[in-house]
C-alpha positions as CSV (number, residue, x, y, z in Angstrom):
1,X,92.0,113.2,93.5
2,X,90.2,112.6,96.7
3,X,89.3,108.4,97.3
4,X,90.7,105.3,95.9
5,X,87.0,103.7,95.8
6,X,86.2,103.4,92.0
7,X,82.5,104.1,92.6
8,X,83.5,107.7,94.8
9,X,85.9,108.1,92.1
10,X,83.7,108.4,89.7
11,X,81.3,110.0,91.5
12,X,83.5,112.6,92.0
13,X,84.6,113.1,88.5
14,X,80.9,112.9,87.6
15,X,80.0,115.9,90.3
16,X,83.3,117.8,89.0
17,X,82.6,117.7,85.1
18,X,78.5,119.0,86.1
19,X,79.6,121.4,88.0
20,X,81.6,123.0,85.6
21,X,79.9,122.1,82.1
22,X,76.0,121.9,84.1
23,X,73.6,119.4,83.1
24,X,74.4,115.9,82.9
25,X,77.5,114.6,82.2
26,X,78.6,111.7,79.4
27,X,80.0,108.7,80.5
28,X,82.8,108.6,78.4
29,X,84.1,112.3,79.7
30,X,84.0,110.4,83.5
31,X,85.5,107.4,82.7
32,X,88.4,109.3,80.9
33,X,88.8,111.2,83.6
34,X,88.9,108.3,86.5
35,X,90.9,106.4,83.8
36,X,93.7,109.6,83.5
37,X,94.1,109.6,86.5
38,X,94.4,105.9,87.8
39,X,95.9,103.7,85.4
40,X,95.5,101.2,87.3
41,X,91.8,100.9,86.4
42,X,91.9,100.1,82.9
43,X,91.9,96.4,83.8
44,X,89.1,96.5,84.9
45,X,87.2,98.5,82.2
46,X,83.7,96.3,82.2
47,X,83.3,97.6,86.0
48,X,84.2,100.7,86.0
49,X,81.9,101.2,82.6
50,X,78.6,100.1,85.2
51,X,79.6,102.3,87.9
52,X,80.1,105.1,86.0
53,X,76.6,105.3,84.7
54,X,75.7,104.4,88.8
55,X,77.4,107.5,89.5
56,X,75.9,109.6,87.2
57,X,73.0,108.6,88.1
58,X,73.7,109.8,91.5
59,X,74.6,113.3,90.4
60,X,71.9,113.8,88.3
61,X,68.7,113.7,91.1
62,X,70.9,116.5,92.9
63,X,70.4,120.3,92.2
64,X,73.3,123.0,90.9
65,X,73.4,123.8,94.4
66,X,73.9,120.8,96.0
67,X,76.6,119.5,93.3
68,X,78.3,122.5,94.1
69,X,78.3,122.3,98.2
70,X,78.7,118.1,97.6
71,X,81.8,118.3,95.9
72,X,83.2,121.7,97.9
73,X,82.7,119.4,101.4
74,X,84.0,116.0,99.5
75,X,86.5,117.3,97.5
76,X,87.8,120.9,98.4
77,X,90.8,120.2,96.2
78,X,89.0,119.2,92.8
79,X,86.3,122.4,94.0
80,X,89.5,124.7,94.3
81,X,90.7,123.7,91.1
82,X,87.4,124.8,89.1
83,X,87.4,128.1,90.8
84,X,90.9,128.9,89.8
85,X,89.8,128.4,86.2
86,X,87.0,130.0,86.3
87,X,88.8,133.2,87.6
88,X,91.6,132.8,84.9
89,X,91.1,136.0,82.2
90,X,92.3,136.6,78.9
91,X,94.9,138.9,78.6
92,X,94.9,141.2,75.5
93,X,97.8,141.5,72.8
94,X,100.4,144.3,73.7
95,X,99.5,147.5,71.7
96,X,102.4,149.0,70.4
97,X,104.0,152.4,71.1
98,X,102.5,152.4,74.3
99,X,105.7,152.8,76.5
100,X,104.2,156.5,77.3
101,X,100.5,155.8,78.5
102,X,97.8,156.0,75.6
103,X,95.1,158.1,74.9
104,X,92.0,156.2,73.5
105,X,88.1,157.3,72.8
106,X,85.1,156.0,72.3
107,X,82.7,157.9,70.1
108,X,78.8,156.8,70.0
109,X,76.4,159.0,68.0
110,X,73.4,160.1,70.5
111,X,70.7,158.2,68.6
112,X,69.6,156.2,71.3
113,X,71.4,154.3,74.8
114,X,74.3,152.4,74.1
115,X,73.3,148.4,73.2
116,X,75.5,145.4,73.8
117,X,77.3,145.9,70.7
118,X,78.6,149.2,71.9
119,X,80.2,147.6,74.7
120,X,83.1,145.6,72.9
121,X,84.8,149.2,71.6
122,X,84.4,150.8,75.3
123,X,85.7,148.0,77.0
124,X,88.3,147.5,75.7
125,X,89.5,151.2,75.1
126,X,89.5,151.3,78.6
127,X,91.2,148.1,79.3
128,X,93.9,149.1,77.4
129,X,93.7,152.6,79.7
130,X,94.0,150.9,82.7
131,X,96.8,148.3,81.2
132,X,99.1,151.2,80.5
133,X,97.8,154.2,82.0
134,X,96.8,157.3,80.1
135,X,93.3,158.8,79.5
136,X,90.4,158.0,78.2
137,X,88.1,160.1,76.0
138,X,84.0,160.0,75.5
139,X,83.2,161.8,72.6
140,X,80.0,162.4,71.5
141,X,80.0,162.4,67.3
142,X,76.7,164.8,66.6
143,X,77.5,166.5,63.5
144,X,74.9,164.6,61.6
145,X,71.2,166.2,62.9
146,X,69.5,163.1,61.3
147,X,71.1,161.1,63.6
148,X,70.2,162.9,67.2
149,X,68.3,162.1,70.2
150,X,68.1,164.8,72.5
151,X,67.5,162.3,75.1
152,X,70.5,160.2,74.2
153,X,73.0,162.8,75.6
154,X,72.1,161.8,79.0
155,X,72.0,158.1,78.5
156,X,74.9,157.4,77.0
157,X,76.6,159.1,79.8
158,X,74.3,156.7,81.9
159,X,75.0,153.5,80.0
160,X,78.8,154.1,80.5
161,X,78.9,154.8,84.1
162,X,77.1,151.7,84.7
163,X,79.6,149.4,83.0
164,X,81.9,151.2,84.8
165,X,84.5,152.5,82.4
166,X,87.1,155.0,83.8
167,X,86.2,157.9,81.2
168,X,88.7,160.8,82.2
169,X,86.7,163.6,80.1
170,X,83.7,164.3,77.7
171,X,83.4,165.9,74.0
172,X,80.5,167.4,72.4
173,X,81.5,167.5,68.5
174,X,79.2,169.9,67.9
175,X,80.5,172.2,70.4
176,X,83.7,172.1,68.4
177,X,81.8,173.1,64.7
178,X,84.1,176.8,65.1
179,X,87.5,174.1,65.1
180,X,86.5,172.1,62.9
181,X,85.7,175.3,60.1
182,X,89.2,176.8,61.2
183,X,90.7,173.5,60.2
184,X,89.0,173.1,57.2
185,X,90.2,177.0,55.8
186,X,93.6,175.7,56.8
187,X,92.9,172.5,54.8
188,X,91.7,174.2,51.4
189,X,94.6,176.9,51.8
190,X,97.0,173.6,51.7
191,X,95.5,172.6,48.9
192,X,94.0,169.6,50.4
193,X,90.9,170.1,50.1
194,X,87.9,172.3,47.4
195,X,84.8,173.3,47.4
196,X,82.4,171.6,44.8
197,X,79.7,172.9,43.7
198,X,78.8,170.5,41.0
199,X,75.2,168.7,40.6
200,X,75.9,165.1,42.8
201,X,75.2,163.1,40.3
202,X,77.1,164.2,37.4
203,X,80.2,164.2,40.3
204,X,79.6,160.5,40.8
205,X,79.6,159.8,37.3
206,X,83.0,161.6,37.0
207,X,84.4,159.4,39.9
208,X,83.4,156.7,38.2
209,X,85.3,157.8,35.4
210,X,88.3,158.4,37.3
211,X,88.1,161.9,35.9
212,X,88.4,165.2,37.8
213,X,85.1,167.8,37.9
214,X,85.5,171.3,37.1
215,X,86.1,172.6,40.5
216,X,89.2,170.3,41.4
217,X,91.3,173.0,39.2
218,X,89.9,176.1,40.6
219,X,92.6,178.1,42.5
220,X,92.7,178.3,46.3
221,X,91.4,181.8,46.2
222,X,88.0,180.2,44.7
223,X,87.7,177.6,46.7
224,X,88.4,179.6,49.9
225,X,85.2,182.0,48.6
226,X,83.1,179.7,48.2
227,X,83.6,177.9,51.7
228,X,83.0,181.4,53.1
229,X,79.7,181.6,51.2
230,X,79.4,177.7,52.9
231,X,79.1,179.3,56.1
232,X,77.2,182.6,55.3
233,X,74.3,180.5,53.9
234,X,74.8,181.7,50.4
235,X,73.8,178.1,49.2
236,X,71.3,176.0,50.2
237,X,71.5,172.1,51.1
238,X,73.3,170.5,48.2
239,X,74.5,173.2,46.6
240,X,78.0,173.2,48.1
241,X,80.7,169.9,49.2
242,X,83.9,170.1,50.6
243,X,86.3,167.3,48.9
244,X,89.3,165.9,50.3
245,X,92.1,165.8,47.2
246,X,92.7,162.4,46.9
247,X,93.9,159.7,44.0
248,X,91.4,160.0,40.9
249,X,93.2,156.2,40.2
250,X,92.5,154.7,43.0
251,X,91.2,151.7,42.2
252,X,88.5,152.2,44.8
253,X,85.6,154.6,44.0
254,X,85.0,154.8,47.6
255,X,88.5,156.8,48.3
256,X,87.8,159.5,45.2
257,X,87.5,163.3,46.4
258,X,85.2,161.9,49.5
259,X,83.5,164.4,51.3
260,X,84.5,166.3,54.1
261,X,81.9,168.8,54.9
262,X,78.2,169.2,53.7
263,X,75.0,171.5,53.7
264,X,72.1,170.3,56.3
265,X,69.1,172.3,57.0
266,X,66.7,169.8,58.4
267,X,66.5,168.8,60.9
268,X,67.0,171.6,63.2
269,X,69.9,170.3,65.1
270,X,68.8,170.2,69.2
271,X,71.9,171.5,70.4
272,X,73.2,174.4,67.8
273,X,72.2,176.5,65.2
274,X,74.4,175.5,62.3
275,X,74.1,175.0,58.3
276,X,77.5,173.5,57.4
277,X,78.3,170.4,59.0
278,X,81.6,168.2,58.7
279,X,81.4,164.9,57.8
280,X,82.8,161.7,60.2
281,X,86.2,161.3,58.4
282,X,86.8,165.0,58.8
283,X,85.9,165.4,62.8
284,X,87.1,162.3,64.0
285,X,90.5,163.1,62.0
286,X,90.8,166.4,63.7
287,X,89.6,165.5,67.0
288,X,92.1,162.4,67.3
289,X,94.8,164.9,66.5
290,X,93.7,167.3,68.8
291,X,92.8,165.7,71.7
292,X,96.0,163.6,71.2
293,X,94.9,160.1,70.6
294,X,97.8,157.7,70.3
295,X,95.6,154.3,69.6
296,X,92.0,153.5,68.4
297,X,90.4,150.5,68.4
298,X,87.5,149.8,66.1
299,X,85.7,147.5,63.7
300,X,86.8,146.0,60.6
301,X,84.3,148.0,59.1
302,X,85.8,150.9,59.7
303,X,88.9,150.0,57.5
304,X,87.6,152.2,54.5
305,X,87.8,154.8,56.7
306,X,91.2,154.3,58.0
307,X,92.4,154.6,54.7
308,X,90.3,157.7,53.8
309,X,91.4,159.5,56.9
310,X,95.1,158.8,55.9
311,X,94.7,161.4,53.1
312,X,93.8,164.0,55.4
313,X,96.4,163.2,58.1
314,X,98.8,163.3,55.4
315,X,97.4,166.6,53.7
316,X,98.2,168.4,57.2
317,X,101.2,166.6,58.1
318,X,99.9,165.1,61.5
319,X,101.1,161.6,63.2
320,X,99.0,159.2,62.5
321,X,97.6,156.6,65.4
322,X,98.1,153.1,66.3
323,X,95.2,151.4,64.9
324,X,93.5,147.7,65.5
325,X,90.6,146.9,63.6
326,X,88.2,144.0,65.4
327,X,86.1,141.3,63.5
328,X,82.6,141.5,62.7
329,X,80.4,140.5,66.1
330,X,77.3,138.9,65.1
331,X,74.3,139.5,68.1
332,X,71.8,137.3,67.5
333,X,68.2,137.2,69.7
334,X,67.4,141.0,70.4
335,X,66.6,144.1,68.4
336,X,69.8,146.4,68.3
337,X,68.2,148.8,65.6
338,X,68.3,152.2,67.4
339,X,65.1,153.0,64.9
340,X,63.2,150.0,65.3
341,X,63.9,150.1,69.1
342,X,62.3,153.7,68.9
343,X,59.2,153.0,66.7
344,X,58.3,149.6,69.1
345,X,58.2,151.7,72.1
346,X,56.3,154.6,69.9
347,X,53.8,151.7,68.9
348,X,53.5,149.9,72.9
349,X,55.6,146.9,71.4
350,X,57.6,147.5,73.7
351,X,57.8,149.4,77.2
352,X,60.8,151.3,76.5
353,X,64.2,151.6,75.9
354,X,64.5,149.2,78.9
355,X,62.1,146.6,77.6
356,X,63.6,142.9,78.1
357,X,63.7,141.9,74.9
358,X,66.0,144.6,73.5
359,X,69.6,144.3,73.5
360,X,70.1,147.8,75.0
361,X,72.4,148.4,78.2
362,X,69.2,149.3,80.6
363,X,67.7,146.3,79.5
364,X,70.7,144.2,80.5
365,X,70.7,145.8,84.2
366,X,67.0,145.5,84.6
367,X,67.2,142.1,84.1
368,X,69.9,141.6,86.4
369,X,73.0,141.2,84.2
370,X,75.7,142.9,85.6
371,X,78.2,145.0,84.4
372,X,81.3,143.2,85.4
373,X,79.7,140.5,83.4
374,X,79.5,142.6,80.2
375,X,82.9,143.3,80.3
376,X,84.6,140.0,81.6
377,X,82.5,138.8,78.5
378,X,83.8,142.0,76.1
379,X,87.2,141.2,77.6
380,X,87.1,137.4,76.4
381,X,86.2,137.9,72.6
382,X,89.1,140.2,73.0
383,X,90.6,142.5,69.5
384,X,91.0,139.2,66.9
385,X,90.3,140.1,63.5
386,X,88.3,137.0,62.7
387,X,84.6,137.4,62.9
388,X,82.2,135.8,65.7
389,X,78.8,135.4,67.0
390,X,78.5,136.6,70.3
391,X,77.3,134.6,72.5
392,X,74.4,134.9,75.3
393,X,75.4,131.5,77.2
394,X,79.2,132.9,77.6
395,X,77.4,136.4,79.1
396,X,75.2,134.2,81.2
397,X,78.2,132.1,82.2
398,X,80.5,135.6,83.2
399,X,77.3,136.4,84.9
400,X,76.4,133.6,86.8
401,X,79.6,133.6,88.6
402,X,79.1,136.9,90.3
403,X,75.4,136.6,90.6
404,X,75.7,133.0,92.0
405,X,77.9,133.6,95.3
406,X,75.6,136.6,96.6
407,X,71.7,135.4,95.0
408,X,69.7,134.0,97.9
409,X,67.2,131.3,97.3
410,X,63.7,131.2,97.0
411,X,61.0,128.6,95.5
412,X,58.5,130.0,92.8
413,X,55.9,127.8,91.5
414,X,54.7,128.4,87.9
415,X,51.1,127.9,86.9
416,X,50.9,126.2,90.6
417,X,48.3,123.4,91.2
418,X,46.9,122.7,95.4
419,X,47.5,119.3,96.0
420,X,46.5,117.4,99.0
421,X,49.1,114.8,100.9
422,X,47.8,112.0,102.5
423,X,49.1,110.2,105.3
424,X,51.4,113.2,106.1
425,X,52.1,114.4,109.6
426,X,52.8,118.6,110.2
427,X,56.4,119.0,108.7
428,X,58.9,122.4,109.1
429,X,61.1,122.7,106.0
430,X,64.0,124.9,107.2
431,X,65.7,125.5,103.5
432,X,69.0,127.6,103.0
433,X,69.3,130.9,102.1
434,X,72.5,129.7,99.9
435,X,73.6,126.4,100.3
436,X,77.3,128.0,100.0
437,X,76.9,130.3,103.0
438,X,75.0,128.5,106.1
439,X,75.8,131.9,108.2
440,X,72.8,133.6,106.2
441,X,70.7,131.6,108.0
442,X,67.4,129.7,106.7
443,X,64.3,130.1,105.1
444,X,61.5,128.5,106.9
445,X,58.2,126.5,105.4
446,X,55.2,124.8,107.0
447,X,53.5,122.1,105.8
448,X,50.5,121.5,107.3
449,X,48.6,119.1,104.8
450,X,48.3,120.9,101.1
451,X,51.1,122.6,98.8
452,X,50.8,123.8,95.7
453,X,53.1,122.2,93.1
454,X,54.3,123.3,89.2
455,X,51.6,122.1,86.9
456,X,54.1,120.7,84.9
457,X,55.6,118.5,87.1
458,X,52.7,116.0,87.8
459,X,52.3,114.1,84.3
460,X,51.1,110.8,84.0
461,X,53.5,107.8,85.0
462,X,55.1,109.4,87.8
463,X,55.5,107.7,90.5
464,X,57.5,110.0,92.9
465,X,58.8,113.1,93.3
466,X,60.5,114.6,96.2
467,X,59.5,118.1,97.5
468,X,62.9,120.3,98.1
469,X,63.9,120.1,101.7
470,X,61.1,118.5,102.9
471,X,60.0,114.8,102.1
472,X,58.7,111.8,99.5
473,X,55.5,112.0,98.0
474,X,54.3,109.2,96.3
475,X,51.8,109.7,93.4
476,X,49.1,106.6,92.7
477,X,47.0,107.3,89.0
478,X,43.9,106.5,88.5
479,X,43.4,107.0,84.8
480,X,44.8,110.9,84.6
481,X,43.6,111.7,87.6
482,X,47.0,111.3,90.1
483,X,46.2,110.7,94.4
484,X,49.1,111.7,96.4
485,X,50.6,110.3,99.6
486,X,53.6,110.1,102.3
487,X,56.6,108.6,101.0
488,X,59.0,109.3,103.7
489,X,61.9,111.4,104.3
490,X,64.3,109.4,102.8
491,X,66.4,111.0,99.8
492,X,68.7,108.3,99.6
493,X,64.7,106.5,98.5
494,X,64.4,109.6,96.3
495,X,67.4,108.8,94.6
496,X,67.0,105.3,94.2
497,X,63.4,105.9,92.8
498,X,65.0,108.6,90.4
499,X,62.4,110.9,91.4
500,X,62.7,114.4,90.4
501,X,63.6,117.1,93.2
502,X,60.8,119.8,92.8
503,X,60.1,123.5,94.3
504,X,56.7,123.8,96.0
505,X,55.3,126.1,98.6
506,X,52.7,125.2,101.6
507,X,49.0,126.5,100.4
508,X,48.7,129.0,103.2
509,X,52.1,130.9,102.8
510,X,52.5,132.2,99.4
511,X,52.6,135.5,97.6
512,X,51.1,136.1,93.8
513,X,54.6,136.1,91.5
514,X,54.8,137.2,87.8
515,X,58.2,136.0,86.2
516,X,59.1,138.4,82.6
517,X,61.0,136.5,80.5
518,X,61.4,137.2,76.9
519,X,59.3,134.7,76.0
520,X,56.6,136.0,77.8
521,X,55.0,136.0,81.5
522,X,55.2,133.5,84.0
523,X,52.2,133.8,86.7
524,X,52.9,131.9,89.8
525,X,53.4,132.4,93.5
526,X,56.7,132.6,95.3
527,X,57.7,133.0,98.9
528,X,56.4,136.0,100.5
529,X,60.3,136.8,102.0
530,X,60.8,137.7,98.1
531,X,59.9,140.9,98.7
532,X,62.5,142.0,101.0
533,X,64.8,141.5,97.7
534,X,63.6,144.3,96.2
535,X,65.7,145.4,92.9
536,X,68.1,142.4,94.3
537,X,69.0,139.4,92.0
538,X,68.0,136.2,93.8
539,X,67.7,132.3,92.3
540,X,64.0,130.8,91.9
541,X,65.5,126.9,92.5
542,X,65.0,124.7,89.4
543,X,63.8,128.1,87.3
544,X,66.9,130.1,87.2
545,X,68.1,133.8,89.0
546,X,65.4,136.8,88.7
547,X,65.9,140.5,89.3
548,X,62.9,141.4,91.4
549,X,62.1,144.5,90.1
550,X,58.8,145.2,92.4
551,X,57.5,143.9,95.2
552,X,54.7,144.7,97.8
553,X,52.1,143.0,100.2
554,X,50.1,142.1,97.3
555,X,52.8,140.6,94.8
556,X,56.3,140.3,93.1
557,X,57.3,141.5,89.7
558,X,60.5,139.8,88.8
559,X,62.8,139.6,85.5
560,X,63.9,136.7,84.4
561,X,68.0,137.0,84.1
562,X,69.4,133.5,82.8
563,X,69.3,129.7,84.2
């Protein structure tokens, strides 16, 4: 640790632990750390107890930006330290039998653009790709018409190139419909599987029973004519179900005779014209085989299924894949509901399947999350079986370090109020474009007498505040009406005083700003260079990083990404 000075000690250690944690840190955590690290100190407890809260003090008046390049310039050691953990990644568990390569797939349903719950399974399919070689499928699960979007096709393929993921080839499941009824004759002629043709209802009652319906006894023969008449239309939508043979004594109902394949007339499918359908444990069964899947990763949810697609494995003989079945991952604070989603934008809730406040992977990149984030964030929850709530802040926290090095920095004022300055000479702010990168150069503001200043920064009882890059400004009240003057350039005075460091723009330089949040809109003015960061992800200082999404001579539209 840099110093033997107990006051730079802990100012240090104060800098170290905001820097890594933000906001303000507690004096205990600073005084443990000083204390860890120079035993020597402990005598003389009393002291180091009233410098500490000096020194955090100290840290507190500065900005992210300038605890950051503070402690980088005072400390490169304790600096290089925090970076090294901060690029540190979880690695995930071995997967057995993968000495060979693996083959994995994920398999969405086109019912809308993949959300930020579909991202766990594809991220870590293709981690585990790109771990031990080996391919990696999309497929497409269509075979249930109810569940469709014609438009989805396209987007899902969108959503996936934008995280990223090294897909090696694409299925269409209902391009396969001719494999999947070749595999099902093959199925009834092994005897494991029938055609049923008894009323639904009177079958369920029989599972319930544990008892066999009528048509589990028919002979092959039978049950090979009526899956013919299946596919020749012969019976209309519920007239005819494929079984899988199964254990009538299971103990769950669940795994009795389930269905394999189903009549469905409506609604017209968008991509074929077919009237016998297979059901998910059926297709994904044969497709796993047949495209040679060696592992799949999926949700605990999905357990059920494991075990009903065991029988059919089983029925044909086949080698059955490595599987890993993932906790429950509670998303809190968005809409993920593919129908909802599609019935807001139908009713002008919301703007589309972009819109801010859904959870959907367009949504993310329009508000400047980016995909590395998604999955260094996917990557971290990792394949444990225990269930979580994901979290936004550990997103925000992937994202904010690869938005944070790059984002140049701008001031926008919300709900901005003109104030005049008395006593105060012409002054040229030259501000940084990133305080971590002086080659970028500098932003430059004139102030020539009036700025305009957040609305909610000038509340009565304060005294000072100090305008970012620029000087003092002291602030007399008369009742609630506030006078403003010089204070000085000083910010070792701003520091002492405790004033705030604030964002504020000259009067005559400004261009009209309107910050989307989820919350709502923010109407300000920002810098007029904003608009040279067109569909760039920048920081508003003391707001928090924006994707500017337009930006002309008359104004800025920016999303608001995180703080």
């Amino acid at each position: 640790m840099a110093g033997d000075d107990p006051q730079d000690l802990l100012f240090l250690c104060a800098l170290q632990n905001a820097v890594k944690h933000g906001g303000v840190p507690q004096a205990g955590a600073v005084i443990g750390m000083v204390m860890g690290a120079h035993p020597e100190l402990r005598g003389r407890a009393k002291e180091v107890s009233a410098l500490a809260k000096q020194a955090i003090a100290d840290v507190a008046v500065l900005t992210p930006e300038e605890r950051v390049a503070t402690l980088r310039t005072r400390a490169p050691d304790m600096y290089a330290s925090l970076s090294e953990k901060h690029e540190h990644r979880k690695v995930l568990p071995d997967l057995e039998k993968s000495g060979n390569g693996v083959v994995m797939r994920f398999a969405p349903n086109p019912s809308g653009p993949l959300h930020i719950g579909h991202a766990r399974a594809a991220v870590l399919n293709d981690a585990y790709v790109k771990q031990y070689g080996g391919r990696y499928i999309l497929r497409i699960e269509d075979t249930d018409p109810k569940r469709v979007d014609p438009e989805a096709y396209g987007m899902v393929v969108e959503d996936l190139r934008w995280l990223g993921l090294g897909i090696t080839e694409t299925v269409t499941q209902s391009d396969r419909l001719p494999v999947y009824y070749d595999l099902c004759r093959q199925l009834i002629e092994r005897g494991g599987a029938y055609v049923c043709t008894c009323d639904n209802e009177h079958f369920r009652d029989l599972k319930q029973e544990k008892t066999a319906c009528p048509c589990r006894a028919q002979p092959v023969e039978k049950s090979l004519e009526l899956w013919q008449k299946m596919l020749d239309h012969e019976f209309r939508e519920g007239g005819a179900t494929v079984r899988i043979r199964t254990d009538l004594s299971n103990p769950d109902p669940a795994m009795r005779d389930f269905p394999a394949f189903r009549i469905l007339d409506q609604p017209p499918h968008p991509k074929v014209k077919a009237h016998v359908y297979p059901l998910m444990n059926f297709s994904v069964v044969a497709d796993d085989h047949l495209l040679g899947v060696t592992h799949v990763i999926r949700g605990k949810d999905h357990i059920a299924n494991t075990r009903r697609q065991q029988y059919i494995y089983d029925h044909f003989g086949w080698q059955v894949p490595v599987y890993r079945h993932y906790g429950r991952m509670g998303i809190e604070g968005v809409v993920l509901s593919t129908s909802q989603m599609r019935l807001g934008i139908k009713a002008g809730t919301y703007t589309g399947w972009d819109d801010i406040r859904l959870g959907t992977m367009r949504a993310l990149a329009r508000r400047g999350i980016s995909p590395d984030a998604v999955r260094n964030a996917m990557l971290a929850i990792g394949i444990g079986d225990t269930d979580i709530s994901f979290s936004w802040d550990n997103l925000y926290a992937e994202n904010r370090k690869i938005v944070d090095p790059v984002a140049n920095r701008y001031f926008f004022v919300p709900d901005p109020i003109p104030v005049t300055i008395g006593s105060a000479a012409r002054h040229t702010a030259r501000a940084l474009l990133h305080p971590g990168d002086t080659a970028r150069g500098t932003r430059t503001l004139e102030f020539e007498g009036s700025v305009l200043l957040p609305k909610s920064e000038i509340v009565p009882g304060t005294a000072m505040v100090r305008l970012k890059d620029l000087f003092n400004v002291k602030i007399a009240w008369d009742g609630e009406t506030p006078s403003f003057s010089y204070g000085g350039d000083s910010l070792a005075d701003a520091r002492s005083a405790k004033a705030r460091i604030i964002q504020w723009l000259p009067a005559q330089a400004t261009l009209p700003c309107t910050l989307l949040t989820q919350e709502g809109e923010m109407k300000g003015v920002c810098e007029p260079q904003v608009r040279t960061e067109l569909k760039n992800v920048v920081q508003f200082e003391r707001v928090g990083f924006a994707r500017i999404d337009a930006a002309d001579a008359f104004g800025v539209r920016a999303y608001f990404t995180h703080k």
